[in-house]
Structures are given as structure tokens and as C-alpha cells.
C-alpha positions as CSV (number, residue, x, y, z in Angstrom):
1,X,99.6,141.2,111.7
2,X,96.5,142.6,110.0
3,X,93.6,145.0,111.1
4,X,90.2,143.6,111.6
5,X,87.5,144.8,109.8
6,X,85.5,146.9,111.6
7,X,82.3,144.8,112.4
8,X,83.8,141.3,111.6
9,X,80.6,138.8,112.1
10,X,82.0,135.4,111.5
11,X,84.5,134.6,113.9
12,X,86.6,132.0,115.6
13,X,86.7,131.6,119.4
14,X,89.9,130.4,121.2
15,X,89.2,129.5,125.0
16,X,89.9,126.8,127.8
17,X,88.4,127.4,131.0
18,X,84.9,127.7,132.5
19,X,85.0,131.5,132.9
20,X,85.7,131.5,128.9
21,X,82.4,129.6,128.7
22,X,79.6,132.5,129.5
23,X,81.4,134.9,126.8
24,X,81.2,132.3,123.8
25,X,77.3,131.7,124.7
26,X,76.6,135.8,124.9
27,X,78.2,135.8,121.3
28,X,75.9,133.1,120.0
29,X,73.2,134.7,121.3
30,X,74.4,138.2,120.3
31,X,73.8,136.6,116.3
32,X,77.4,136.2,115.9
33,X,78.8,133.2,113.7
34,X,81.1,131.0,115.5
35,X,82.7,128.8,112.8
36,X,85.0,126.9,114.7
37,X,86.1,126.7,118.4
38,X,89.3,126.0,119.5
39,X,90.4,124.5,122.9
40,X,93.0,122.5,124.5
41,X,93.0,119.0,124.2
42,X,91.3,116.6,126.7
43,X,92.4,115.8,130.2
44,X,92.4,113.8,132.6
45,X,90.2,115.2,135.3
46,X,88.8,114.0,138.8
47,X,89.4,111.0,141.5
48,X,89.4,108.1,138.7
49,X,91.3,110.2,136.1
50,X,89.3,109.6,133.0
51,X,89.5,112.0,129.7
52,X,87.0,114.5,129.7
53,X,86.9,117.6,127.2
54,X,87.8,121.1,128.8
55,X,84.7,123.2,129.9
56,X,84.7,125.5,126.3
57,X,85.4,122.4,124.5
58,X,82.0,121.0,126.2
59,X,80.5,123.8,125.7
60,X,81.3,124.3,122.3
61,X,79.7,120.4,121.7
62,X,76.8,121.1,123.6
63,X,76.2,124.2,120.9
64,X,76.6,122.1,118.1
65,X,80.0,124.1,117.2
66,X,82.7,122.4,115.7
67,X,85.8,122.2,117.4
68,X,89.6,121.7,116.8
69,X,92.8,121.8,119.4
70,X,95.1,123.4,116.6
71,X,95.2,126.9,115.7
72,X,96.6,126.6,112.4
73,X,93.4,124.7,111.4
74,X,91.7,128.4,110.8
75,X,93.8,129.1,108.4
76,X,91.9,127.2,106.2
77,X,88.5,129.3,106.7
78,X,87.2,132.4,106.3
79,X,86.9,134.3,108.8
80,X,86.8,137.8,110.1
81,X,88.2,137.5,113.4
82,X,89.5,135.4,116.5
83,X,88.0,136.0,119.5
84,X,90.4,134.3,122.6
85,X,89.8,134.4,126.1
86,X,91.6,132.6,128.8
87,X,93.4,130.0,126.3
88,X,96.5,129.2,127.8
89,X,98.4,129.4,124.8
90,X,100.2,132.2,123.2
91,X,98.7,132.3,119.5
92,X,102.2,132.3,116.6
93,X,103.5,135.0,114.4
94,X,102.4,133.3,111.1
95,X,98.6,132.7,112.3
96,X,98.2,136.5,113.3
97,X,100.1,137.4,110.1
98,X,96.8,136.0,108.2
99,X,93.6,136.6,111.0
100,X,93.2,139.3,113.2
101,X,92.3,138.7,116.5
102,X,91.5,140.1,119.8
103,X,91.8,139.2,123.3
104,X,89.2,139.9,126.7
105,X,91.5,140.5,129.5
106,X,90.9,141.0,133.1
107,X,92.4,143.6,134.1
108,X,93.1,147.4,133.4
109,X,96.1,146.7,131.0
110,X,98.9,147.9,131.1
111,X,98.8,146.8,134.9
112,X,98.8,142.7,135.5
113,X,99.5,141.7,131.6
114,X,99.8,137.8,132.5
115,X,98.5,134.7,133.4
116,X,97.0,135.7,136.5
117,X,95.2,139.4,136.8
118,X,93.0,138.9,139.1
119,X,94.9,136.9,141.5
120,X,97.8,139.3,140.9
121,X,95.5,142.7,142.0
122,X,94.1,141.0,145.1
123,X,97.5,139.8,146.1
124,X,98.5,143.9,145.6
125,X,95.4,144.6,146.9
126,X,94.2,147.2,144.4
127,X,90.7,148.9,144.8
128,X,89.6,148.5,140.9
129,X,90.3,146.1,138.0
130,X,88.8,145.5,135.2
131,X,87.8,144.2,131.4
132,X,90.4,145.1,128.5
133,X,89.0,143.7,124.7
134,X,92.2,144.4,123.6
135,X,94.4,143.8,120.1
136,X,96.5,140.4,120.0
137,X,100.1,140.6,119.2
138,X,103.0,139.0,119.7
139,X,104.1,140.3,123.0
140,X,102.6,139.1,126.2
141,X,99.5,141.3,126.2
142,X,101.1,144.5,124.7
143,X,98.4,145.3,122.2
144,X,95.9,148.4,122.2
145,X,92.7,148.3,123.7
146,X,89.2,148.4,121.6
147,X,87.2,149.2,125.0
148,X,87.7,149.3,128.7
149,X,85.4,148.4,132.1
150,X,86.0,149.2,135.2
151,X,85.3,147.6,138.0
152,X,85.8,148.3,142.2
153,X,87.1,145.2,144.0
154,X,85.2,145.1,147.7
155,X,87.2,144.2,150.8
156,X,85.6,141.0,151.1
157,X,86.1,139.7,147.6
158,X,87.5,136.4,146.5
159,X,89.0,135.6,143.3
160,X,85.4,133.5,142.1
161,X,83.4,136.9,143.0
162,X,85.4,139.3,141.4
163,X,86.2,136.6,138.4
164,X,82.3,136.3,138.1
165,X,81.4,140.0,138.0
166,X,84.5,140.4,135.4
167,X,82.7,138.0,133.1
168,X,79.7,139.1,133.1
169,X,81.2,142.7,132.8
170,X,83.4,141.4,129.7
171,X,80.8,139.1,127.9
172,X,78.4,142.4,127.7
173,X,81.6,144.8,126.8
174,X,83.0,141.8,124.1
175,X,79.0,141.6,121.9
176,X,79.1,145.4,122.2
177,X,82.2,146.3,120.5
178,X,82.0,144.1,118.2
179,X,78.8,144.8,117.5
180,X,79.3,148.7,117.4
181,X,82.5,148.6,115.3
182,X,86.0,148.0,116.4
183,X,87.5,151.3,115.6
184,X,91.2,152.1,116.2
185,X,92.7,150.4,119.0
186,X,94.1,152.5,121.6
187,X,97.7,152.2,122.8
188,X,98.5,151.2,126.4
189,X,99.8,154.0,128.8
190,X,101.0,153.5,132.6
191,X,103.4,151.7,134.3
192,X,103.4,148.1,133.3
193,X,103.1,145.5,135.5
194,X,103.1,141.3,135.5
195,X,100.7,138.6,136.8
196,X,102.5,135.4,136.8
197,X,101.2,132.3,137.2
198,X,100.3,131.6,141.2
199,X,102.1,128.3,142.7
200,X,101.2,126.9,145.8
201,X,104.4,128.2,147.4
202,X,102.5,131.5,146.2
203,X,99.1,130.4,148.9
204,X,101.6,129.2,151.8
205,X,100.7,131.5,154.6
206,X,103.6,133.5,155.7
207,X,103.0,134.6,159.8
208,X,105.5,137.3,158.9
209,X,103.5,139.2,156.6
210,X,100.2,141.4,158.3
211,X,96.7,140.1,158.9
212,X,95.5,142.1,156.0
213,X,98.5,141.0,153.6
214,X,97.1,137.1,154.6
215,X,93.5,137.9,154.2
216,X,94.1,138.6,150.7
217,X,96.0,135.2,150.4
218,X,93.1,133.8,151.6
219,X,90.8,135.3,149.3
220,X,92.3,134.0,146.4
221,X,93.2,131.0,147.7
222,X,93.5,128.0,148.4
223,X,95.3,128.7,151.4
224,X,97.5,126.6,153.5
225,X,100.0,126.7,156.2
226,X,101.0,123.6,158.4
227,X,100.2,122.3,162.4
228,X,102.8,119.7,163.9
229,X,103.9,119.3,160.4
230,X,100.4,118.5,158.6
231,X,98.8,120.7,156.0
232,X,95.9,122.6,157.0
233,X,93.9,125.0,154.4
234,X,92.9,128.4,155.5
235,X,89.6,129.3,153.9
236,X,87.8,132.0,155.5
237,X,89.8,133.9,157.8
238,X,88.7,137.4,160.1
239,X,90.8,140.1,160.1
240,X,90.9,140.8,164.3
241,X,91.2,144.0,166.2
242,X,93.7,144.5,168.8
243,X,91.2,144.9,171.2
244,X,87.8,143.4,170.5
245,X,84.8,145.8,172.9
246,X,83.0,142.0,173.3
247,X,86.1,140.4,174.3
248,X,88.2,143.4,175.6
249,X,91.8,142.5,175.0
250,X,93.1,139.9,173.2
251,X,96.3,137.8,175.2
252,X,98.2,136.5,172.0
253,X,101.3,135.0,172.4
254,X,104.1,137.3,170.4
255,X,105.4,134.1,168.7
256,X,104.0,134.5,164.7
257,X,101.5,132.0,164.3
258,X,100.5,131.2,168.2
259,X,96.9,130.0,168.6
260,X,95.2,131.9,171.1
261,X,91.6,130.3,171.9
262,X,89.4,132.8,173.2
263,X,88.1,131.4,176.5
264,X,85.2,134.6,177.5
265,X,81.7,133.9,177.3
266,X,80.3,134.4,174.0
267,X,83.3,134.9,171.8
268,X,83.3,134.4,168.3
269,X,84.0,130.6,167.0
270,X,87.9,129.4,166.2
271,X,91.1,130.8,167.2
272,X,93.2,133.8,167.0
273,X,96.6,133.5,164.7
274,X,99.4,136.4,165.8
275,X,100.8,137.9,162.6
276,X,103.4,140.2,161.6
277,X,101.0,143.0,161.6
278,X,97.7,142.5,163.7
279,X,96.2,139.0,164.7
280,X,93.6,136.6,162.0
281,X,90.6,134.5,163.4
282,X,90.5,131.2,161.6
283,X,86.9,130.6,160.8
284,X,86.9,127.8,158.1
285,X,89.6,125.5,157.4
286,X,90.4,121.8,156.1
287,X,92.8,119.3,157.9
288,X,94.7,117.1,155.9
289,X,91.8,114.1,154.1
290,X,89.2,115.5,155.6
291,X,86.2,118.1,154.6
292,X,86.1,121.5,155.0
293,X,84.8,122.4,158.2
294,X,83.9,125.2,160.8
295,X,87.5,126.0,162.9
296,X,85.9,125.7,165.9
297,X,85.3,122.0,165.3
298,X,88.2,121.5,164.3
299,X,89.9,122.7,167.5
300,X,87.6,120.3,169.2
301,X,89.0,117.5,167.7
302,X,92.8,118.2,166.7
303,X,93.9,118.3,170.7
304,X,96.7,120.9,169.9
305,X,99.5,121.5,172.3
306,X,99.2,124.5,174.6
307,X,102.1,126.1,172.7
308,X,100.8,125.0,169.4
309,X,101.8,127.4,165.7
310,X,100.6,127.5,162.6
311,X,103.6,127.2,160.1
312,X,105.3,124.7,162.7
């Protein structure tokens, strides 16, 4: 691996996803010279599966950019640096052994390296996160940092609002160092810590764990747990009191999961969940093939059994 010159100008830009999109644009406007953009191949997105070009890929079209799916084709051009962001692909030995490159990650390194930060630190439910432009090397983000952002995560966040302000945190942080000279990267110091890749065994809602613990699930969701054996997804949840002053006390059954419909005048829409910790007021969810929708309608039209559980 090789340094990069301290302010590199014509550079190569390795990104996937939509979130990689706003970053590429601030460096084209920033007077930086993309020479070639490189993306994963097309896929087959939506309801009819046709081929369609990932979002930095379109991106990279619409900007009249050209673009390649294989790394090793920059090997063949000059250029300063690689800019990657959210590729999906670990970049080899023998193409960092000939172009330097560095790497915007979303999180305060060396806590979450990995595939999912964000998800990861509102899982953990951390108070701050963050923006790392940080050295690539062959380890899973083990590299010094060039520059660091912090940022506060809010107790109603969801992975799209913290993900948005993270962007737009890192896009401005990205066209700044590099514009102001990379310097020496710092080493990483703390306790390390991984982000792996969320399945959707990771979003099943567990009635064991608190109300808070599943208000984060649901945060970063999507969501789900199960009624009489169908799926239902869980996106927007309450975290309830014990006692409510409106309602005064809540009668939940003990049994993790019971539904407990609140029958006072005036009570707040959907139902109340009993949890391993506290009690969670569904507020929007999603039966199976069918839109999202306000939970109160759909206790109106699912005709649960008294003794109804989520998870059952």
C-alpha cells in the first residue's frame, strides 16, 4: 500500500448504494475530477424483475461519468486516489499496492468496523456516532483516520434519519479533507467493536427483551413478529409507561406479547404488547399482502382472539 498525495485531485469513486450517491455529486461540484466510477453490476430490482443499474451507477450515467464494475480496470489510469463509500466489496492487495485510497465510514471507528454501523449503534443504543474518512487497507476497516464528525443519535431516530444526517455530515467532511490536504492518518484507539450484516432473524421481535431494547428494533427496522402464525411488521411502536395519568393503570396480561386493547375513553389508538421489561403500543404496522396501516385499523379488522400474542 502507498500514501496519497496530499491533495490528490483526480480520483476514482467506488460506491453501490443510494446513500453513496449525495457524496459523489458534492465531489463533482467540489471541482474534483472523477475519472471513472465503479459500481456493482446490474440487478434485478422490483415486482417484474427487470435489470436496472445500481443507484451510483445511475448516478454516475446521469453525470456523464464513465463507469466500470471491475476494480482492476483503474489500474490502467492515472489517478491520485480512490474514493469508496458503501461498496460492498472489499478492494485486493495488488490494487491498493498501486492506488491509494480512502474510505467514508459511519461510525466513530474503531467501534462498529463492518457492514452495518449504523444499524449496529442503534441496536446498542449508543448516544453518538459518527463520519470516519479513513485509510483503506487490507483489514476490515483497520486503517487510520484522515478526519472525524461527530454526531448525537436522538431517542426517536431511525436508521434513514440518522443515515441522512451522516451523509450529509460526511459528504461536507469528505470535499474538505481532501480539499485541505490529507495529512498523516491517525491510528485507531479504543476498544474495537463489529457491525455485521443485519438478517431478518436480526428484526424478529423478541417479547423477552424490554420495551426499549424493541423500540430500537423498530427503528432500524423492518420489524416483524407473528399473530396466529402470520407475519405482521412493526413499524412505529410507543414506548408505554406502567401507569399512563390519562389512562391510570394499564391491566396487561403477564404472558410476553398479550394484546391489551385499551377500552377508557379517549385512549391513544392500537394496543398494548407486554414485554420483558415495560409494555410497547403498536401504532403502525403491516399484515401480511397488505399496506401499511394505522394499528388501530388493523385491530378493527383482524378479529383477534381474547387471548391473542404477538410471537404466537
Amino acid at each position: 500500500m502507498i500514501a496519497p498525495p496530499a491533495q490528490p485531485r483526480r480520483l476514482a469513486y467506488l460506491g453501490t448504494p443510494a446513500l453513496a450517491v449525495p457524496p459523489l455529486e458534492a465531489l463533482i461540484a467540489a471541482g474534483f475530477e472523477v475519472a471513472m466510477v465503479v459500481s456493482r453490476p446490474d440487478a434485478r430490482r422490483g415486482r417484474r424483475g427487470e435489470l436496472s443499474p445500481s443507484p451510483v451507477k445511475q448516478a454516475a450515467l446521469d453525470l456523464g461519468l464513465p463507469v466500470t464494475e471491475s476494480v482492476d480496470d483503474l489500474l490502467d489510469l492515472d489517478l491520485d486516489l480512490g474514493v469508496v463509500i458503501a461498496f460492498g466489496r472489499l478492494i485486493k492487495p495488488h490494487v491498493l499496492a498501486r492506488l491509494p485510497m480512502v474510505n467514508m465510514h459511519f461510525s466513530l471507528l474503531p467501534r462498529w468496523r463492518g457492514a452495518a454501523p449504523v444499524e449496529r449503534a442503534l441496536l446498542a443504543g449508543d448516544t453518538h456516532t459518527g463520519v470516519c474518512i479513513m485509510a483503506v487497507e487490507e483489514g476490515l476497516d483497520t486503517g487510520g483516520s484522515y478526519a472525524t464528525a461527530k454526531s448525537a443519535i436522538k431517542p426517536d431516530d431511525t436508521l434513514e434519519s440518522v443515515r441522512g444526517r451522516l451523509v450529509e455530515l460526511g459528504s461536507a467532511l469528505l470535499v474538505e479533507t481532501l480539499t485541505g490536504g490529507l495529512g498523516a492518518a491517525e491510528p485507531q484507539v479504543g476498544e474495537v467493536t463489529y457491525a455485521e450484516k443485519l438478517s431478518p432473524a436480526d428484526l424478529e421481535l423478541d417479547w423477552n427483551l424490554s420495551a426499549v431494547e424493541l423500540d430500537r428494533v423498530v427503528r432500524v427496522g423492518p420489524a416483524w413478529t407473528t399473530v396466529a402464525g402470520k407475519r405482521l411488521k412493526i413499524h412505529r411502536v410507543e414506548v408505554e409507561p406502567e401507569t399512563d395519568p390519562a389512562l391510570g393503570a394499564l391491566e396487561i396480561d403477564p404472558a410476553l406479547g398479550a394484546l391489551e386493547i385499551d377500552p377508557a375513553p379517549g385512549a391513544l389508538d392500537g394496543a398494548v404488547a407486554r414485554t420483558g421489561g415495560g409494555a410497547l403500543r403498536l401504532v403502525e404496522v403491516q399484515p401480511e399482502g397488505k399496506a401499511r396501516q394505522p394499528a388501530e385499523a388493523w385491530l378493527n379488522g383482524a378479529r383477534l382472539a381474547p387471548d391473542v400474542r404477538l410471537g404466537s
